[in-house]
Structures are given as C-alpha cells and as structure tokens.
N, C-alpha and C positions, 0 to 999 in steps of 0.2 A: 504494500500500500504506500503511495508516492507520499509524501510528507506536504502539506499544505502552506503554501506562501500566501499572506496577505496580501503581500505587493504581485504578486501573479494573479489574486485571484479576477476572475470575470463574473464567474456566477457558481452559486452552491445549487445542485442538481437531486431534488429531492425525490426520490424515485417510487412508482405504486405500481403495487403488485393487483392486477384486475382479477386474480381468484380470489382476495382478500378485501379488499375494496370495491363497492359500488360504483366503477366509473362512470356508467350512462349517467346517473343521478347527477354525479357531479356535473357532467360535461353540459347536463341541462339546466343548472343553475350557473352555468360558467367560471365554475368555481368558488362564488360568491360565498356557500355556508363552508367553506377553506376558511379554518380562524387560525389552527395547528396544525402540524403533523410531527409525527414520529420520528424521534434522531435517537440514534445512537450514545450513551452518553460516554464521549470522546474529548482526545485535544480537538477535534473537527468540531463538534456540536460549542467546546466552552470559545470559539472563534467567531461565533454569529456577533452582528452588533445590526441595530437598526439604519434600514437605508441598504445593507447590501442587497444586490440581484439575487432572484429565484429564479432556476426552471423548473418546470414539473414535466418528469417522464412516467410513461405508463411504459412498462416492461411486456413482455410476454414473448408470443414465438410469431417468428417469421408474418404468416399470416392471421397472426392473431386478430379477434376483437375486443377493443377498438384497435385501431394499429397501435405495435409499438412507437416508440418515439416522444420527442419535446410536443407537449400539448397546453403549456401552460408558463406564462412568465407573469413575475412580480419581485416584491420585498420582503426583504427580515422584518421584521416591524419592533424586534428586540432581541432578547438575548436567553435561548434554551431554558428551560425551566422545567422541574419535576412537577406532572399536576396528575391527577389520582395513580400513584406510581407509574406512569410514564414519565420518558425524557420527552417535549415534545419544544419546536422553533413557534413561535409565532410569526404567520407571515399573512400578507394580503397576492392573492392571483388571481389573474382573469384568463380564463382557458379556452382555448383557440377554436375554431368549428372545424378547422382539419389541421391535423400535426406536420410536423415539422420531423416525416417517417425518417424512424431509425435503416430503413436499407439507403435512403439518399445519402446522410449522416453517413454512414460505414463506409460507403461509396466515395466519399469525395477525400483524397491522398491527406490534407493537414488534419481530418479530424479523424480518421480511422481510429488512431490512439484513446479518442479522447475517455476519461474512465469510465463511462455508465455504460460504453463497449466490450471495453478490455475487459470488465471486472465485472458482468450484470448480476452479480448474487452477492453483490456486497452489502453491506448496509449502508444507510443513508446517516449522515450526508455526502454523497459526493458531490463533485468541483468541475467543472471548466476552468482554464485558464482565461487571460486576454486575449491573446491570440486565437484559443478554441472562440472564443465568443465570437470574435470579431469577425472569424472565419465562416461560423454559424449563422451570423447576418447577413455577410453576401452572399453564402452557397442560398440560402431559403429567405431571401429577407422577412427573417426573422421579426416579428410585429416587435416595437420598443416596448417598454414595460408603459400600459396604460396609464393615461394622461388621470384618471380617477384614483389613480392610487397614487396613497403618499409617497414624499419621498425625503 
C-alpha cells in the first residue's frame, strides 16, 4: 500500500461495494442522503481535513450493474470520526447519471496504475494523485465538484 502524500494528493476515492450497498437508491437521490461513509481507521482516514476532493467509485465486475467506475465527486466536509462504532468521513456528493467506467479508466496509459485498479479489494480510503486527477478530467471531462457544495 503506497504511503499517502498530502502535497500529491488530488482526490480520496471512497469506494462501494453494490452487493453491500443500495446503489440505485443512491444514484436516484444523486447522492444527496450521502452524509458518511465508511473508512478504514488509518494514517489515511486521520488525513481527511475539510475542503479536500471526493470521488465515489462503485466496484464490481467487468459488466456489472451499475457499471463499475467514478460515479460521484464532492468534499471532506471534516475530519473521520467514530459514530455508532464505525470509523466513518463526513462528506457532501453529487452523483453523476453515467460514470466515468472503470474499463475507459484502465484503458487510458497514465491512469492504469491509479489504486482503486491496482488494488480493488482494498479498503477505503483510497487516493488519486494530481496528476491521476488531472489526467481523469481530460480523459472523461470529468464534471468539477458541484457549484452546490461547499467548499
């Protein structure tokens, strides 16, 4: 597991698993009842501060439903917290009407690496870099992080 830079980071990649999670639900609220999710309690999770970028991947196989892939960007909105025994980030997102599929991602040479590929049974949170980011917005121009959320 790569060790996380501040000054690298682009965005923390909060990833759901669609056996475990109700994604339609969500993806028909646009993510709106997204108050938490789930981290790992890590050096990674005690790194969150408000104001950094989120993406939200849905995991699964190849042809899964929904597709895998980035289907959601937003913010930290603070800093990991234990709440009824979980670790969980507090964040605000708005989720996309079609993703930003993991085969284009794997497909395009600077992001092949990026971790929620290399590593998809990791725990959350994983990372992009600046570079994965920046590379992520012009391979799929990438929607910016909604003018409705703070920042």
């Amino acid at each position: 597991m790569a060790k996380v830079s501040i000054d690298e980071l682009g965005a923390w990649v909060l990833k759901c698993n669609p056996k475990v999670t109700n994604v339609p639900s969500l993806l028909a609220d646009r993510g709106r009842s997204i108050e938490t999710w789930c981290v790992a309690d890590n050096y990674r999770s005690a790194l969150f501060e408000a104001g950094q970028p989120v993406l939200f991947w849905v995991s699964g196989p190849a042809r899964g439903k929904p597709e895998p892939g980035i289907w959601g960007r937003g913010l930290v909105t603070g800093p990991a917290r234990q709440v009824h025994g979980k670790y969980v980030v507090p964040v605000e997102l708005e989720l996309f009407d079609q993703p930003v599929s993991r085969t284009l991602i794997a497909g395009h040479g600077p992001l092949r690496g990026i971790e929620p590929i290399r590593q998809p049974v990791m725990s959350n949170p994983s990372y992009v870099t600046k570079a994965e980011l920046a590379a992520l917005e012009e391979l799929a121009f990438l929607p910016e992080t909604p003018a409705g959320i703070r920042r």
